[in-house]
C-alpha positions, -999 to 999 in steps of 0.1 A, spaced: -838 -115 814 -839 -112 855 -863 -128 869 -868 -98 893 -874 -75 864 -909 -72 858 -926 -85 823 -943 -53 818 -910 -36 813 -891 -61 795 -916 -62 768 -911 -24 765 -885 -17 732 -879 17 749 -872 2 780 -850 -26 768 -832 4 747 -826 26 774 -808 -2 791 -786 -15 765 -776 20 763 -765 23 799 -743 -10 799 -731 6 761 -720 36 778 -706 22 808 -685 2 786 -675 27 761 -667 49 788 -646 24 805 -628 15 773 -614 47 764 -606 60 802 -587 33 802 -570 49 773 -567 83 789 -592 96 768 -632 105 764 -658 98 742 -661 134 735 -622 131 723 -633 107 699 -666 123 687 -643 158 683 -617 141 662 -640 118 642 -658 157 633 -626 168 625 -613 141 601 -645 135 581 -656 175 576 -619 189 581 -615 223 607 -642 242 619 -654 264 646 -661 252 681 -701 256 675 -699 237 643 -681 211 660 -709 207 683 -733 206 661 -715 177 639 -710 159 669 -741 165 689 -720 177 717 -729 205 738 -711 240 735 -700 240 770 -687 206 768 -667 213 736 -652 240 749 -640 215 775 -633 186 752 -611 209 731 -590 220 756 -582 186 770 -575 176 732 -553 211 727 -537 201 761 -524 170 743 -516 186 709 -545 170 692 -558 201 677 -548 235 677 -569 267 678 -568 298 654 -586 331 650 -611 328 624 -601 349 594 -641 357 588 -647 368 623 -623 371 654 -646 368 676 -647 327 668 -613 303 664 -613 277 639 -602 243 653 -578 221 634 -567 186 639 -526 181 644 -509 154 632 -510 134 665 -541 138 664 -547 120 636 -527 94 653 -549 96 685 -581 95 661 -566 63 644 -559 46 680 -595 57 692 -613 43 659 -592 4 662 -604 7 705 -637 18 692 -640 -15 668 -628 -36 698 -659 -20 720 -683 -24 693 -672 -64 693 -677 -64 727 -709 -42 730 -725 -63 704 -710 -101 710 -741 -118 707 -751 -104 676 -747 -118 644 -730 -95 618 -766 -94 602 -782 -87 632 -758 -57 640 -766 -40 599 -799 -47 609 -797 -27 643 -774 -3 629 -799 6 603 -828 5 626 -812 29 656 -803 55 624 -841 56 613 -852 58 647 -825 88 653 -835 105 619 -869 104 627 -868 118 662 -840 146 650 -864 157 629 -890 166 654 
């Protein structure tokens, strides 16, 4: 730890978490700029993959993405031929978003980047240690959702 960082915060979980999650971000973001994309792209896509299409708010509730910023997520990723929109069938007034087929690609490129992030991220973690995180920040997350 710095030596310039005072004790009283360092022994602070909260305080060491919010950190970690600022250099996390910074890299993450970094990582897929570099890539011509955002994390947003990714957290769209992964939505779309695993739960197949669905309307913009569902999208943002999947994802935990706010409405205004999927609207603006989705038309970067339309922009690129990632997804395409369509008038909802049940109600006009909504489009239903569907993944392309490059988009799958872009999803696939995105996930392997995403591994390579995590490895750095997490480097001086043992693959136990990282379950063991993992499992920990998803109770934590759970908990506080719920709330």
């Amino acid at each position: 730890m710095d030596e310039q960082t005072p004790t009283a915060l360092t022994q602070l979980p909260s305080w060491l978490l919010t950190q970690s999650a600022a250099q996390a971000s910074r890299i993450v973001t970094e990582s897929f700029g570099a890539v011509g994309a955002r994390t947003y792209h990714f957290r769209l896509l992964a939505t779309l993959v695993e739960f197949g299409p669905a309307s913009q708010a569902a999208l943002g509730r999947h994802s935990s993405i706010d409405r205004s910023d999927v609207v603006a997520a989705l038309n970067e990723l339309e922009a690129d031929g990632y997804v395409e929109r369509s008038p909802d069938p049940a109600d006009a007034r909504r489009n239903i978003i569907t993944i392309t087929t490059a988009g799958k690609r872009q999803y696939k490129r995105l996930t392997n980047l995403a591994g390579k992030v995590q490895e750095e991220i997490f480097a001086p973690l043992s693959a136990t240690d990282r379950a063991r995180l993992t499992t920990i920040l998803a109770k934590l997350r759970t908990y506080h959702q719920g709330q």
